[in-house]
C-alpha positions in Angstrom: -24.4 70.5 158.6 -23.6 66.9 158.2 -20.6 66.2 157.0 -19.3 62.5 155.3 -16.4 60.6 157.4 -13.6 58.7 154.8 -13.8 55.4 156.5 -10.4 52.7 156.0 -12.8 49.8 156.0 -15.0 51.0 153.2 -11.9 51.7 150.8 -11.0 48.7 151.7 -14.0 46.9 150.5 -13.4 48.4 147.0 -10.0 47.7 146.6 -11.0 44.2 147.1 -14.2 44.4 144.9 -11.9 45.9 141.7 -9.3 43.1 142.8 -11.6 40.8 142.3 -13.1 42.0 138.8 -9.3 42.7 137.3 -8.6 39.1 138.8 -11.6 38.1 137.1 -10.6 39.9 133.5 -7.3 38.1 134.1 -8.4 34.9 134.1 -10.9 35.2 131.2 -8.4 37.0 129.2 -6.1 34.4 130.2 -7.7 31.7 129.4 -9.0 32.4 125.7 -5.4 32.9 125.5 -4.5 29.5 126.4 -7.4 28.6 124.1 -6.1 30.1 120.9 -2.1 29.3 122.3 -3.5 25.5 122.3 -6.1 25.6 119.4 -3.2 26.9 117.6 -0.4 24.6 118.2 -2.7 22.0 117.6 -3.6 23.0 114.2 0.2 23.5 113.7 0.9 20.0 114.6 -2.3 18.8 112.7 -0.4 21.0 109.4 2.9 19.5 109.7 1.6 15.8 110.0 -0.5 16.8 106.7 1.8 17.6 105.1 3.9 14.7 106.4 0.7 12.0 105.8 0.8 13.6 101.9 4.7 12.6 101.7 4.1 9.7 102.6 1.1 9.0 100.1 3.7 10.2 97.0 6.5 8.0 98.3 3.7 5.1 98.4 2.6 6.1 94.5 6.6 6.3 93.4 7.1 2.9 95.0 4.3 1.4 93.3 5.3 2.4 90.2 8.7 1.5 90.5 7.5 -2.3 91.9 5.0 -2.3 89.1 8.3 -2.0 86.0 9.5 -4.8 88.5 6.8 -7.3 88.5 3.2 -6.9 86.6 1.9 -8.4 88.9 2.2 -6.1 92.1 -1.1 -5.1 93.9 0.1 -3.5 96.4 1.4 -2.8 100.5 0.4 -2.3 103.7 1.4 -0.2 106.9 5.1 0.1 105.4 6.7 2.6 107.7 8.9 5.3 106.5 10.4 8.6 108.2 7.4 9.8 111.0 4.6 7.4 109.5 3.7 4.8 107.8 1.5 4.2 103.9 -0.6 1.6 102.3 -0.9 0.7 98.8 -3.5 -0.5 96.7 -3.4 -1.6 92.8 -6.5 -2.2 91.0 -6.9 -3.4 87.4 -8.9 -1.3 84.7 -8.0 -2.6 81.2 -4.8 -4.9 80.0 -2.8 -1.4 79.7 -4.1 0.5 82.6 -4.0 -0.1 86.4 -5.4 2.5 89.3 -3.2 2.9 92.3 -4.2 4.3 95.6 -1.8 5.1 98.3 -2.7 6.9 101.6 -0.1 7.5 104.0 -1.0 7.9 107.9 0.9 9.9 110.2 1.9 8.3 113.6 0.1 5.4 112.5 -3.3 3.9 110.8 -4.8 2.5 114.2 -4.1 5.9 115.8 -3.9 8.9 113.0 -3.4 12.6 113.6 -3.6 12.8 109.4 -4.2 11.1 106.4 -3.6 11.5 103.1 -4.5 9.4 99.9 -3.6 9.8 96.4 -5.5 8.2 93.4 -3.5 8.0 90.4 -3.8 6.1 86.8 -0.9 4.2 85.6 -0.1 3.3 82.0 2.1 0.8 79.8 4.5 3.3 77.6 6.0 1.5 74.3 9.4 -0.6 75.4 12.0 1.1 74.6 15.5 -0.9 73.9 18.5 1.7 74.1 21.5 0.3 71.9 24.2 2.2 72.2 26.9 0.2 70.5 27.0 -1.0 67.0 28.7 -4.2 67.9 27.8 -5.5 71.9 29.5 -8.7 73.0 29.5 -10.4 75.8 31.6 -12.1 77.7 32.8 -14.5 74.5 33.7 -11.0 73.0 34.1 -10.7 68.9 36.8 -11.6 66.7 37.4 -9.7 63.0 39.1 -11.7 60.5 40.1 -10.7 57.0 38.9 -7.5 55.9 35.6 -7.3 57.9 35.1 -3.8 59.8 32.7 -1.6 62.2 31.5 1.4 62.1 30.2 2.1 65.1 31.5 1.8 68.6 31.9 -1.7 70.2 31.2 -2.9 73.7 32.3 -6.6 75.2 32.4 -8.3 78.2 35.4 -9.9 76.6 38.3 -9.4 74.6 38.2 -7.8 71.0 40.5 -9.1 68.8 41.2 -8.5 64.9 43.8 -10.0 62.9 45.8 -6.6 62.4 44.6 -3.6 60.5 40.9 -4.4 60.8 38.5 -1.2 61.2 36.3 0.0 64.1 34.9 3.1 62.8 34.4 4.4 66.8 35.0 3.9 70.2 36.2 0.7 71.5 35.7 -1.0 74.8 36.7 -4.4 76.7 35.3 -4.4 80.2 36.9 -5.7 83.6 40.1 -6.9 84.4 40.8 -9.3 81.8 39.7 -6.6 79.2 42.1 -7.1 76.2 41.7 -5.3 72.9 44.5 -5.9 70.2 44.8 -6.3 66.2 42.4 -3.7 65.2 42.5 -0.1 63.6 39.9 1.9 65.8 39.4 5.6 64.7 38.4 6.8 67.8 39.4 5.9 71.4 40.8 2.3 73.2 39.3 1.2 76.6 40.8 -2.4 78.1 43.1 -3.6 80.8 45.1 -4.2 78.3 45.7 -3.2 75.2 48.0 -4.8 72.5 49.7 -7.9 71.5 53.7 -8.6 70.9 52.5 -10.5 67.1 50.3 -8.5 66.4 50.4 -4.2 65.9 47.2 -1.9 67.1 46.4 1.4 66.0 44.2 3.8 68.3 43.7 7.1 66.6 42.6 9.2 69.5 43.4 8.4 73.1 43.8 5.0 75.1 42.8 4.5 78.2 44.7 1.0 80.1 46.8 -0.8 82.7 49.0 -2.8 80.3 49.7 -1.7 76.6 52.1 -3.5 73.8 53.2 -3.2 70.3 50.4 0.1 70.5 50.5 3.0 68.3 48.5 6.0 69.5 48.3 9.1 68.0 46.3 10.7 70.9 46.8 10.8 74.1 47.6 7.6 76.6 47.0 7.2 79.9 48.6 4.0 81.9 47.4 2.7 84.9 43.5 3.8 83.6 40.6 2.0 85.9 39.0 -1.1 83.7 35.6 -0.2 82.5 32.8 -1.4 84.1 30.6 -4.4 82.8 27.2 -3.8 81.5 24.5 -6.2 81.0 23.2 -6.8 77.4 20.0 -4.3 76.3 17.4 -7.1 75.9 16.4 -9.0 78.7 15.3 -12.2 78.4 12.3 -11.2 81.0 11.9 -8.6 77.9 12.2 -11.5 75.3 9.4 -13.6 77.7 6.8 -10.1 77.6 7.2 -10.3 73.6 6.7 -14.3 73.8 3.6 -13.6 75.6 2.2 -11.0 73.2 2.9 -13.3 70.1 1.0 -16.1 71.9 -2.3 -13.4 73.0 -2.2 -13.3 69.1 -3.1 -17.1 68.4 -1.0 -20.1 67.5 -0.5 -21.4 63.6 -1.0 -25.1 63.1 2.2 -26.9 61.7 2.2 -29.5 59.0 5.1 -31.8 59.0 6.8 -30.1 62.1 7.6 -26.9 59.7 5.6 -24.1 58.7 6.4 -23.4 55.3 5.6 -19.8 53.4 7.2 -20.4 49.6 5.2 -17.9 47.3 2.7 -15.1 47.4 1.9 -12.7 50.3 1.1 -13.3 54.0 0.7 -11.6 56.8 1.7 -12.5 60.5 2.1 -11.3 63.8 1.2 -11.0 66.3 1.6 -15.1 66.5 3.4 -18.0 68.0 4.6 -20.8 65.7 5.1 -23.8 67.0 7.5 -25.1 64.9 10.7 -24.6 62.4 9.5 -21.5 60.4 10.6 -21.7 56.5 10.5 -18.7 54.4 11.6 -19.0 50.8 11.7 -18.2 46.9 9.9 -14.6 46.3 7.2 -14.9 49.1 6.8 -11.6 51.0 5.8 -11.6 54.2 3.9 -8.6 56.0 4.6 -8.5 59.7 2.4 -6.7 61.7 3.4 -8.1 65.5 6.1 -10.0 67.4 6.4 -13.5 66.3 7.8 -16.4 69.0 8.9 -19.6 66.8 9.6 -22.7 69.1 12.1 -23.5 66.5 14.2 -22.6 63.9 13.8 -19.7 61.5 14.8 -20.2 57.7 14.9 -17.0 55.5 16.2 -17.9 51.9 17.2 -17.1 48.4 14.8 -13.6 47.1 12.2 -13.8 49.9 11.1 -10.3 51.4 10.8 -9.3 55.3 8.9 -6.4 55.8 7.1 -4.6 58.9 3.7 -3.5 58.4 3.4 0.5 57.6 0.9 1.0 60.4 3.9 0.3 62.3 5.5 3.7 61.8 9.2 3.8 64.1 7.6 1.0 66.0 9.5 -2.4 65.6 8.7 -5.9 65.8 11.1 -8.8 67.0 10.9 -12.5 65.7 12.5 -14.6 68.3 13.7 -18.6 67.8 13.3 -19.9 70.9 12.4 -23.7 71.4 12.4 -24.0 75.5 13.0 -28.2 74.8 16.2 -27.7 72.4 18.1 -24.4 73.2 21.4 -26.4 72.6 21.7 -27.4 69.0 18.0 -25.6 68.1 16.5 -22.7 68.2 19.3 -21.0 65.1 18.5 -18.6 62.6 19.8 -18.6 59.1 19.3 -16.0 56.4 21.0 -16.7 53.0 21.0 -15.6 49.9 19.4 -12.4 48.6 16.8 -12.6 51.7 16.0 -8.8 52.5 14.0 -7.3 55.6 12.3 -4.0 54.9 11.2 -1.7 57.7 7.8 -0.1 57.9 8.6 2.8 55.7 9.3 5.0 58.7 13.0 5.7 59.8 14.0 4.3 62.9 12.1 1.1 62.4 13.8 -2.5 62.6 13.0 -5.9 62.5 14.7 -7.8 65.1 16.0 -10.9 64.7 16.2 -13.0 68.1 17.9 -16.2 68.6 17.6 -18.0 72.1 20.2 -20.7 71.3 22.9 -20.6 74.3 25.6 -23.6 72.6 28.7 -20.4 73.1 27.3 -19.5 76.8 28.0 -23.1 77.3 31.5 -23.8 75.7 29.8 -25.3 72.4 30.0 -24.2 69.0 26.5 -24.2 67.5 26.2 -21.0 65.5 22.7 -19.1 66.7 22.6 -17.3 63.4 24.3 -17.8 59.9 24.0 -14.5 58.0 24.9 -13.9 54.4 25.0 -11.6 51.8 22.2 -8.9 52.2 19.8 -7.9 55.0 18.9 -4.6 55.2 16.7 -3.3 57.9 18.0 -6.4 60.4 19.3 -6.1 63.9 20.6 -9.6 65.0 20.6 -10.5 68.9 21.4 -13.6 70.4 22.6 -12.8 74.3 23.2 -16.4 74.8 24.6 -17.5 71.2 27.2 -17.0 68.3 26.8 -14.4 65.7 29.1 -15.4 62.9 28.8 -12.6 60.0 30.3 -12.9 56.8 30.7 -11.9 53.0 28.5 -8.9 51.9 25.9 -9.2 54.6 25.3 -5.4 56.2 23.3 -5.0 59.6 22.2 -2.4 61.7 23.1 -3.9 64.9 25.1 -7.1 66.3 24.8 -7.8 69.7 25.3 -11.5 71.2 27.4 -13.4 73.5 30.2 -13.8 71.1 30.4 -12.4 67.0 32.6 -13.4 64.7 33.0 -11.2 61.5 34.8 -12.7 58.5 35.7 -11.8 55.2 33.9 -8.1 53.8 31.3 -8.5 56.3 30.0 -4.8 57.7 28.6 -3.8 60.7 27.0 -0.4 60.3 24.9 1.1 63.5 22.2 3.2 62.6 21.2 6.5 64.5 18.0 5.0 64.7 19.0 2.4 67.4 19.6 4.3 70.7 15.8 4.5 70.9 14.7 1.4 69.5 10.9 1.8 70.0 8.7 -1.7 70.1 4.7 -1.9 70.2 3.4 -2.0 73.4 2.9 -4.7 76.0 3.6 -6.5 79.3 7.2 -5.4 78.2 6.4 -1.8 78.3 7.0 0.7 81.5 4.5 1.7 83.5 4.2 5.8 84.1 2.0 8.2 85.3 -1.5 9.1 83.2 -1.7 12.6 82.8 -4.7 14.3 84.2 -5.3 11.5 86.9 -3.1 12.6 90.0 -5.9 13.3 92.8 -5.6 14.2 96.4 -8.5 13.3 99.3 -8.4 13.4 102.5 
């Protein structure tokens, strides 16, 4: 019978054989491995630049905005670098109120991406909104009160605040920086100044006071010496602001002026939004409607029974009528209201007229008087951030805010809750902010 040998050579063959298949499964199994391991860190670094490029497309959108509350006139950016990458920004125009930004941001580069991201988003004009937080604001020529004239509200200057003894501030009280000197006054709530009183003359502080320096001081509250001075603060109108509303009055037309004035004695009118290129004269019982800001390149007259009033359509909007003659900002561009003038809002609470003078004679060391108040006013905020505001006898604002005010005799300041979100129509003024509904990703 034949019988089958085992033969070393021939199990050696297979050993190599199944070597070589295993070796073979190896490297295919190894190699799809590698695959995925690479496919996948790939798509993990292809993820994280995403996500990077998109970062980099909403810092592009935020900057745009913020540039765009800077200067109108902003279109846009290229390859600004930031962090791993670097964006571009475009800004398109689609109506007077409206503008279309586009930012895409490009991670390591745009000549070279590994991702990209761009955001399209619609950008609007919201109504400007002036925050007054102060019923009196001075600036650095501060405010004097003399005779029985009083606050109520708090006060804010960039310079000293002075009463002849026992007059009333109804509120806080604060003279800014280092040469902040408050004395002579009554306030019912808290003192803030460098220093605060005067050897002639006694101050009263019915809360706490807050100083470096303080004389001749009574305070009921609490006192704390050695106090840091208050920071400065610029006034709440601009005159960038005050340039916007010049620029709306004048998209509204220009009046033609007979005689270098332009006179409105008797019956009703209606104005705004317009530019006047002359002195503006308001008297007897005329009534005027106003409906939009109004720039005169003069002065502004209000007298004896006339009536001031703001459209109704204006609702808690409000309108500003600003003296401001570019050629005479010296000895021009005053406002006087006397009499039994009266300004009426638009029926809606919260809603002003403001008064704006441009005149800068106290910036300057003179004394020309930007307004001369008297007797009633109503529904008035007076600004002149350049100027003096001298008020007197039984006049009663709103708001004062200027470079220096004077009150004399029984003149009252009252603030109104209304002010701290002083709402105006919108325009070039205005700040820009997102559209709802617009934000979109491509890419």
């Amino acid at each position: 019978m034949y019988k089958k040998t085992f033969s070393p050579v021939s199990h050696r063959g297979y050993v190599l054989v199944l070597a070589l298949i295993f070796l073979g499964i190896f490297f295919t199994v190894g190699s799809t491995y590698l695959s995925s391991v690479t496919t996948f860190a790939r798509s993990a670094r292809y993820d994280v630049a995403s996500a990077q490029a998109l970062s980099l497309a909403e810092a592009g959108i935020d900057k745009a905005a913020y540039q765009l509350n800077q200067n109108a006139s902003y279109s846009g950016e290229n390859n600004t670098a930031l962090g791993s990458g670097v964006f571009t920004i475009t800004v398109s125009t689609i109506d007077s109120s409206t503008k279309l930004i586009t930012a895409t941001g490009f991670v390591p580069s745009s000549s070279s991406p590994l991702a990209t991201k761009t955001i399209k988003v619609k950008i609007g004009v919201t109504n400007d909104v002036i925050s007054f937080h102060y019923g009196v604001q001075a600036g650095q020529g501060g405010f004097n009160l003399q005779n029985s004239s009083k606050i109520i509200g708090n006060v804010f200057a960039g310079g000293s605040v002075i009463g002849s003894g026992g007059n009333y501030i109804y509120g806080d009280v604060i003279s800014s920086g280092a040469s902040g000197l408050v004395y002579g006054i009554h306030a019912t709530s808290s003192v803030y100044a460098h220093t605060i009183g005067n050897a002639g003359t006694a101050t009263i502080v019915d809360k706490n006071a807050y100083y470096v320096t303080k004389t001749n001081t009574t305070v009921t509250g609490t006192s704390y010496p050695n106090s840091p001075d208050q920071a400065t603060t610029s006034l709440p109108i601009s005159d960038a602001q005050i340039a916007d509303w010049e620029a709306q009055a004048v998209a509204g037309g220009t009046k033609n002026c007979a005689g270098g004035d332009y006179d409105i004695s008797s019956g009703s009118v209606t104005l705004g939004p317009v530019k006047i290129p002359c002195n503006l004269h308001i008297s007897n019982s005329a009534t005027v409607t106003i409906q939009g800001h109004i720039w005169v390149a003069g002065n502004i007259i209000v007298e004896n029974s006339a009536v001031i009033k703001m459209a109704p359509a204006l609702g808690a909007e409000n309108v500003a009528i600003i003296a401001d003659n570019p050629t005479d900002l010296i000895n021009g561009s005053t406002i006087a209201v006397k009499n039994t003038a009266s300004f009426q809002n638009s029926g809606t609470a919260g809603s002003f007229i403001f008064l704006i003078s441009q005149n800068k004679s106290a910036e300057t060391g003179g004394s020309v008087e930007a307004f001369s108040l008297a007797n009633s006013a109503s529904a008035l905020v007076a600004y002149a951030a350049h100027g003096l505001i001298p008020i007197e006898n039984s006049v009663s604002l709103k708001e004062v805010t200027a470079y220096k005010v004077v009150l004399k005799n029984s003149a009252s300041v009252t603030y109104d809750t209304g002010l701290p979100n002083a709402v105006f129509e919108s325009g070039p003024g205005g700040s820009w902010t997102f559209v709802p509904g617009t934000y979109v990703i491509t890419q």
